[in-house]
C-alpha positions in Angstrom: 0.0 0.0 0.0 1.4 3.5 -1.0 0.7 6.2 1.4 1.0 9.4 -1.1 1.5 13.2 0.9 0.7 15.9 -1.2 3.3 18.8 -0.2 1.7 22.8 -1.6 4.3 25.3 -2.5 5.0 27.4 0.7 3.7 30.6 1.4 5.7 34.1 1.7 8.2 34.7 4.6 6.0 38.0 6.4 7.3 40.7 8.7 10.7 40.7 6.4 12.8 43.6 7.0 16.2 45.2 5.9 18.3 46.7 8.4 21.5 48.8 7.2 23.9 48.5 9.5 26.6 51.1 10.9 30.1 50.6 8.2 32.9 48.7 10.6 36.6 51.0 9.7 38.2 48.0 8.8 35.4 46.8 6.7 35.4 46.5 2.6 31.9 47.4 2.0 28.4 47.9 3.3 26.6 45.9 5.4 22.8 44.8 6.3 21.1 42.4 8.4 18.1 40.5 7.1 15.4 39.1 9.1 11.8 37.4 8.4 9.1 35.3 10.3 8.3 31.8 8.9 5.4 31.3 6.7 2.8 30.7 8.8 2.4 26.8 7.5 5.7 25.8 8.2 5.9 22.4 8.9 7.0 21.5 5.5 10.2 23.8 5.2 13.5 22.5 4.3 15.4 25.8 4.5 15.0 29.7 3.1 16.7 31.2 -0.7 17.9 34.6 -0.7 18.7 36.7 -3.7 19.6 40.1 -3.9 20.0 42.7 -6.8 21.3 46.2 -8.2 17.7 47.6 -8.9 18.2 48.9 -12.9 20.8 45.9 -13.6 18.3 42.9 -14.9 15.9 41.1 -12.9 15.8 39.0 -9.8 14.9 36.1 -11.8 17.7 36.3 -14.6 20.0 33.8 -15.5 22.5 35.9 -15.8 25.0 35.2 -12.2 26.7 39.1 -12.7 23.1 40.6 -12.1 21.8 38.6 -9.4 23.0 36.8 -6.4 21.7 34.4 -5.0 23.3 33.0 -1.5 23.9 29.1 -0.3 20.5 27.9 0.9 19.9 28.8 4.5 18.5 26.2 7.2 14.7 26.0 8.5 15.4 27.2 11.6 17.1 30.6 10.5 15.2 33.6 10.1 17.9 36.1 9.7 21.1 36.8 7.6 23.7 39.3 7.0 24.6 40.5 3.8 28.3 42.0 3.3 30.0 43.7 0.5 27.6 45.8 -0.4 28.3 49.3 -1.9 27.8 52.5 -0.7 24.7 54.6 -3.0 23.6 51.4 -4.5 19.2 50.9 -4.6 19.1 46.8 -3.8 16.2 44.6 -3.6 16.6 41.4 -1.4 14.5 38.6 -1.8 13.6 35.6 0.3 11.5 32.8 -0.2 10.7 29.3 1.9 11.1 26.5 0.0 9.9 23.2 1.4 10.8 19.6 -0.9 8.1 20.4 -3.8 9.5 24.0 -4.7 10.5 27.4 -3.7 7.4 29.6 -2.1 6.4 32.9 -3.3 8.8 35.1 -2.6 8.6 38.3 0.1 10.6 41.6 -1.4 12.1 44.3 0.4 14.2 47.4 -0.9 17.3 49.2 0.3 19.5 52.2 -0.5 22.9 51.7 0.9 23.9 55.4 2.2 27.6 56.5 1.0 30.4 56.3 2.9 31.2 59.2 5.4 27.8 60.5 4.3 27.8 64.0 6.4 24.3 65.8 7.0 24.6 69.1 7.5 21.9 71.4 8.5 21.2 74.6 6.3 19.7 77.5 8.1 16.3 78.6 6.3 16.5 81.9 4.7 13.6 84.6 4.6 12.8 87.8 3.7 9.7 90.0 3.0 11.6 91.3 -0.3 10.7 89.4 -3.5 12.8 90.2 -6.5 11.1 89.5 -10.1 13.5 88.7 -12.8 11.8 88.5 -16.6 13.4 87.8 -19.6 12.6 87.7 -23.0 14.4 85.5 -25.5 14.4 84.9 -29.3 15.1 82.7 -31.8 16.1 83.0 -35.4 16.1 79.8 -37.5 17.6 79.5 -40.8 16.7 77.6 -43.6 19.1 75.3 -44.7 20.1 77.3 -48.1 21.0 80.3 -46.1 23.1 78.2 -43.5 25.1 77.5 -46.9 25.4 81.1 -47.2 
């Protein structure tokens, strides 16, 4: 007799987040910590994918290895990770799915702009005043035709 357990694809990881994290001085690159709660059928899970990207360079789901990255599969009982080596002004998207042994789940995205290194803010006083100077100007244009640009 055959006993036959039908396994769905997961659901999406929820409450996923992106955390940059402070740049250590001795450090190449940017760091951020990712975390996530377990779909809330989990009994299933072998383990979590993450992938992230350079949003404007491809898509998360291209072939191409340059474009994407996609890290070693991460155990069922994890529910956090830290990405290193990222670069300062870059717009990444991370992605994380729970993948049990049919497939991979759907996946949960979350954005991040990596802020530059020895960003300084710096505060700029508001200027007012009750005088309002109006400045008009007029231009004009000539056009030629093209036998007297020959000319």
């Amino acid at each position: 007799m055959c006993v036959c357990v039908c396994v769905d694809r997961p659901g999406p990881v929820t409450s996923l987040l992106v955390t940059v994290l402070p740049r250590q001085t001795d450090e190449p690159g940017r760091r951020a910590l990712v975390t996530w709660q377990a779909p809330a059928d989990n009994s299933t899970l072998i383990g979590y994918i993450i992938s992230y990207q350079v949003i404007g360079v491809g898509d998360c789901n291209s072939s191409l290895p340059h474009l994407t990255r996609t890290l070693p599969r991460l155990s069922a009982d994890t529910t956090s990770h830290m990405l290193t080596g990222l670069t300062s002004w870059l717009h990444y998207r991370v992605i994380v799915q729970a993948i049990n042994v049919a497939r991979a789940g759907l996946e949960s995205t979350a954005d991040i702009i990596m802020p530059g290194a020895g960003t300084v803010y710096r505060r700029v006083p508001l200027v007012t005043s009750t005088a309002m100077l109006c400045v008009i100007a007029t231009f004009s244009f000539d056009f030629l035709t093209s036998a007297e640009k020959l000319l």
